[in-house]
C-alpha positions as CSV (number, residue, x, y, z in Angstrom):
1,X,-1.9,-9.4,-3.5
2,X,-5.5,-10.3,-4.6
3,X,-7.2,-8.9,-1.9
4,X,-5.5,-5.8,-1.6
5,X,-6.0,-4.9,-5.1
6,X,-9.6,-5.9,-4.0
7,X,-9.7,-3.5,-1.6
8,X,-8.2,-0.5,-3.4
9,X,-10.7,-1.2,-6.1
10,X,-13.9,-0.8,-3.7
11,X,-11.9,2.6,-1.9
12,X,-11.5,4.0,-5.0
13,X,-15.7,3.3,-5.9
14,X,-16.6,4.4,-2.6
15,X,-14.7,7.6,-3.1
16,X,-16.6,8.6,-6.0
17,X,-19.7,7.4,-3.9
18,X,-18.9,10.1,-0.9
19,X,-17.8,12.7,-2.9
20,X,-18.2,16.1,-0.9
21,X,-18.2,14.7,2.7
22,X,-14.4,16.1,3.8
23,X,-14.2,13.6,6.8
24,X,-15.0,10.4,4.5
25,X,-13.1,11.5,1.5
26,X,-10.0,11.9,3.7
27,X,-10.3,8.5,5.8
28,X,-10.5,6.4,2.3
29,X,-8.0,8.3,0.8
30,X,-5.5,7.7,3.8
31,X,-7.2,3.8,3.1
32,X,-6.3,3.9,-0.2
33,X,-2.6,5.3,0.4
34,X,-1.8,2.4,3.0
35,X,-3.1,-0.1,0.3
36,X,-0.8,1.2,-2.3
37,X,2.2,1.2,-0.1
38,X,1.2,-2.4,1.5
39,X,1.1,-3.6,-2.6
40,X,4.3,-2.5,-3.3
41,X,6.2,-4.4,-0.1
42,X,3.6,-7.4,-1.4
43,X,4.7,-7.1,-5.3
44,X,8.7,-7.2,-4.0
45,X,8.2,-10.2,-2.3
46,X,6.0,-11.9,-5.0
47,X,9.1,-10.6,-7.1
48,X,11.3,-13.0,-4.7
49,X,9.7,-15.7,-4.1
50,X,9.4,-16.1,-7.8
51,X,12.9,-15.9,-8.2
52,X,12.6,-12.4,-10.4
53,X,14.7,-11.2,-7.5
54,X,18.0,-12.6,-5.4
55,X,18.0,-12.5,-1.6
56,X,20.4,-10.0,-1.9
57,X,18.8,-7.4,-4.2
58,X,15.8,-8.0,-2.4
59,X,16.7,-6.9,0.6
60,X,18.5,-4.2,-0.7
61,X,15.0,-3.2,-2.5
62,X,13.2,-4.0,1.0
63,X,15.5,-1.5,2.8
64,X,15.2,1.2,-0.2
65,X,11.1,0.9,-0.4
66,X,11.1,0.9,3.5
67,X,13.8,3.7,3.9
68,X,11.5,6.0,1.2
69,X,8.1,5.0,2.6
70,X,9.3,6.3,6.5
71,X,11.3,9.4,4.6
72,X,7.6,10.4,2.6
73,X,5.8,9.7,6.5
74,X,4.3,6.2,5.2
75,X,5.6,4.4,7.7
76,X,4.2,2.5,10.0
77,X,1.2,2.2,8.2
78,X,-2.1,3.9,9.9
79,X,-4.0,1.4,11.8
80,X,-7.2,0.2,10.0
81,X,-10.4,-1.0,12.0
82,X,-11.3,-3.7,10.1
């Protein structure tokens, strides 16, 4: 969770940084967009492995979360050259 809040943190500086250039502005913003989804799956299972969250209403929240994310187009996430 660390390092993806990390890394959504240096996308959105780096946005500010390439402000004007279409082609870069629109790479870190689909960047940024699989970081927030990747944080959210990341933050429900943080939420279950700290107990906050019963197997059972966890996996009904993983199926909701996964079910909206593929309805909005967010799934899978795009492929990052890292």
């Amino acid at each position: 969770m660390h390092r993806v809040g990390h890394e959504q943190d240096d996308v959105l500086g780096t946005l500010q940084l390439v402000r004007g250039d279409d082609l870069l502005e629109d790479r870190l913003f689909e960047q940024l967009v699989d970081l927030l989804v990747e944080g959210l799956f990341l933050d429900l299972r943080h939420q279950y492995t700290a107990g906050e969250l019963a197997r059972e209403a966890y996996v009904d929240e993983l199926s909701a979360l996964s079910g909206l994310c593929r309805g909005a187009g967010l799934l899978p996430l795009s492929r990052r050259d890292t």
